[in-house]
C-alpha positions in Angstrom: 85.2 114.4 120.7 88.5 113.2 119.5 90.9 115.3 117.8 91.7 115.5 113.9 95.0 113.2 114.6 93.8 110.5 116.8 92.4 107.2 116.2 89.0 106.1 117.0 88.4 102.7 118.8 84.7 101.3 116.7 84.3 97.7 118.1 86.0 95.8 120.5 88.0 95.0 117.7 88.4 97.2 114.9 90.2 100.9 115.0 89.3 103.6 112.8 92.5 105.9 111.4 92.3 109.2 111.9 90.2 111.3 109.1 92.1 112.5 106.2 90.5 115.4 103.4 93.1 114.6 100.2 90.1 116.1 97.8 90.7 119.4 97.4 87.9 119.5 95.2 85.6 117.8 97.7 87.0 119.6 101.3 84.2 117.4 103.3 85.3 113.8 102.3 87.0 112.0 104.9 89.0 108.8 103.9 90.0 106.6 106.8 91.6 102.8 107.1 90.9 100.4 109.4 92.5 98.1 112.0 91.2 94.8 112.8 93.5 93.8 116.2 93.3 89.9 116.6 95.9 87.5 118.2 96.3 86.1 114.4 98.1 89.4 113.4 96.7 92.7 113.0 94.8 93.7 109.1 94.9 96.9 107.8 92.6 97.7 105.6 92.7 100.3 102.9 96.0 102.8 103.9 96.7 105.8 105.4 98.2 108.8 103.8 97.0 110.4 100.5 100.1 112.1 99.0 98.7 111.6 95.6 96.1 113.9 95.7 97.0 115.3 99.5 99.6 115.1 101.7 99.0 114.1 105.3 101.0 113.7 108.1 99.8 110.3 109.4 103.0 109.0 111.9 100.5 109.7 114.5 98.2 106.8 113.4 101.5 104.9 112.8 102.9 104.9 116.3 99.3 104.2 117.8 99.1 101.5 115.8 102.2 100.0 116.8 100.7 100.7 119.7 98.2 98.3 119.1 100.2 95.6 117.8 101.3 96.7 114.3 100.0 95.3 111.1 100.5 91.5 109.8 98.9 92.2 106.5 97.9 95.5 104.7 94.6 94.9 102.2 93.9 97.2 99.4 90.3 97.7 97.8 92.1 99.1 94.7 95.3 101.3 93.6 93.5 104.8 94.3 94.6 104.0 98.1 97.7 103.1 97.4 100.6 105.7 98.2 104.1 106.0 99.7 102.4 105.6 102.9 102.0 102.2 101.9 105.4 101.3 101.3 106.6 102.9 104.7 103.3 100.7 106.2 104.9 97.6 105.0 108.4 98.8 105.4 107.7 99.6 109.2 105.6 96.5 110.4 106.9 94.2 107.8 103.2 94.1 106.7 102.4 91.2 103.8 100.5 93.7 100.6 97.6 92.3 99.1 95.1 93.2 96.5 93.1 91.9 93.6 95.5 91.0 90.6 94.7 93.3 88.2 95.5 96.3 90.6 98.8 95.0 91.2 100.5 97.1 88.5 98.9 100.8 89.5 99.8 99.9 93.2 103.2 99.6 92.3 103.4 102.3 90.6 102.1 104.7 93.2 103.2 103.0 95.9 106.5 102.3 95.4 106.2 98.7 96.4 104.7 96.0 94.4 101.9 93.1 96.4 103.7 90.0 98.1 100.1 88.3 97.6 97.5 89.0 94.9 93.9 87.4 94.1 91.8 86.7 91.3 89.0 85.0 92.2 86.4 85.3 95.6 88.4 83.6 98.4 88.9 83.4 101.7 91.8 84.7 102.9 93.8 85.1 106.8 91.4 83.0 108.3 88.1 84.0 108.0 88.3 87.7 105.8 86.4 87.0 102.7 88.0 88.9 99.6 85.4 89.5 96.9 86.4 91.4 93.5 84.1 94.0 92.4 85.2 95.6 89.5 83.5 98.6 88.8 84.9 101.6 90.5 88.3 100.5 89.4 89.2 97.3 87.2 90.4 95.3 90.0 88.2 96.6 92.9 87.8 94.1 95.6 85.2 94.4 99.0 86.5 92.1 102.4 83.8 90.5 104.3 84.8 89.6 108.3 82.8 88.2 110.6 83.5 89.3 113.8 83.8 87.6 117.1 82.3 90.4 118.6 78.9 89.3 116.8 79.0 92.1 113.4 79.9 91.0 110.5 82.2 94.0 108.8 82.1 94.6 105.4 85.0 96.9 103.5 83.9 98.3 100.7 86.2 100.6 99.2 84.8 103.1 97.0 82.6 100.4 95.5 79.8 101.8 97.9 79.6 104.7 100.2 77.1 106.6 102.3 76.1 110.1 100.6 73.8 112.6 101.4 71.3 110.7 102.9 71.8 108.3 100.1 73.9 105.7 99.1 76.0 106.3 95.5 79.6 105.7 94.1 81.7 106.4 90.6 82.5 104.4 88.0 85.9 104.5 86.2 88.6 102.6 84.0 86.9 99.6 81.3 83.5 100.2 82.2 81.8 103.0 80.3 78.6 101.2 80.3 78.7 100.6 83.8 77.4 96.5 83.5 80.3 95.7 86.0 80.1 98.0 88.2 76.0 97.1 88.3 77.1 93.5 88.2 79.2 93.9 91.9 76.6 95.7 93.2 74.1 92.7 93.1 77.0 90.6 94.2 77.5 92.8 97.0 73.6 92.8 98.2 73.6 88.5 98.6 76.1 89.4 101.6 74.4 89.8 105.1 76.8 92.6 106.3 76.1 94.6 109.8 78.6 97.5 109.5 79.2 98.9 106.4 83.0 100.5 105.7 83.6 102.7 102.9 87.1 103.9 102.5 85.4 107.3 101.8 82.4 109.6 102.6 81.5 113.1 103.1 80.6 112.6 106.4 81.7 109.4 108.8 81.4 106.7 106.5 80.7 103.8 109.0 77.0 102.5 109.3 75.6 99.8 111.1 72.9 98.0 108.4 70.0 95.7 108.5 69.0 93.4 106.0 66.5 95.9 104.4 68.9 98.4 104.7 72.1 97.2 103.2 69.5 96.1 100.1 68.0 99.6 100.1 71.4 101.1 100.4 72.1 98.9 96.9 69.4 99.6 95.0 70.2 103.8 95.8 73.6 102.9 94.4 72.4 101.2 91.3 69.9 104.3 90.8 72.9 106.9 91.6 74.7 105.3 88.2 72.2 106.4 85.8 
């Protein structure tokens, strides 16, 4: 079993950080990010480091992923994982920021930092990550879809989706009080063919390896879980 402050190797290519528990209202939720290592330049996704809402000492992860190669580009799902972690992320590996446009301005804010790259529309981006807004959870939340040479097919979902109790579920906030967006991502989100499924967030160990039935399953708990 690996200790509380060391990184977890997943696939051949893809790191998990080491857990983090910033909700002190939720002690059980583990947030993580995730390094994809290819000779291209590593990807970060999400961030490490909470200070918003918890702090966390996280230079651990940050030497072993200098380790590892550093980080070429740091990709937010949206501004709640945004902190000054972020800053000293692209400060220390001279990391290229990117998220959906419309998070641009709370990412800033709370990061310190503002984007070097932004996106409005589904693209692809650092050949061959997929970027796909998915407002909902937050106005500008965006999921990253990567197949992987090693034969999964990864796909980041933020907080848009997550594993919970058995279930699947997630929360809606910011411009959508009706939740039609948020629904509206969701059956976006279960056209893709994703393998591994990784939340930024969980009470438990948020990665899980899908099928087709199951990722669709998985998105019709979530629709249910939104009332």
């Amino acid at each position: 079993m690996r200790k509380g402050n060391e990184m977890k190797q997943l696939y051949d290519d893809l790191w998990q950080t080491s857990p983090e528990h910033p909700l002190s209202r939720f002690p059980n939720s583990q947030c993580h990010a995730y390094l994809l290592v290819r000779e291209a330049g590593n990807v970060l996704f999400y961030s490490t480091g909470r200070e918003a809402v918890g702090k966390v000492d996280d230079r651990a992860d940050h030497d072993r992923i200098e380790e590892l190669g550093g980080v070429s580009h740091l990709l937010l799902s949206h501004w709640h994982e945004a902190s000054p972690s972020t800053r000293s992320i692209r400060e220390r590996f001279n990391a290229t920021l990117i998220c959906q446009a419309r998070e641009a301005p709370m990412v800033e804010k709370v990061a310190g930092v503002a984007p070097d790259t932004v996106f409005w529309e589904r693209q692809t981006l650092l050949d061959g990550i997929e970027a796909v807004p998915t407002p909902g959870h937050t106005v500008g939340s965006a999921c990253y879809l990567y197949r992987s040479p090693s034969g999964q097919t990864y796909l980041f979902t933020g907080d848009t989706i997550w594993p919970a109790r058995g279930s699947w579920t997630s929360v809606t906030f910011e411009d959508d009080a009706r939740q039609s967006t948020h629904r509206a991502s969701l059956n976006l989100l279960a056209a893709l063919d994703p393998t591994v499924v990784l939340p930024a967030i969980s009470p438990s160990d948020p990665v899980v390896e899908v099928s087709s039935f199951e990722w669709r399953s998985a998105i019709q708990a979530t629709l249910a879980s939104l009332g």
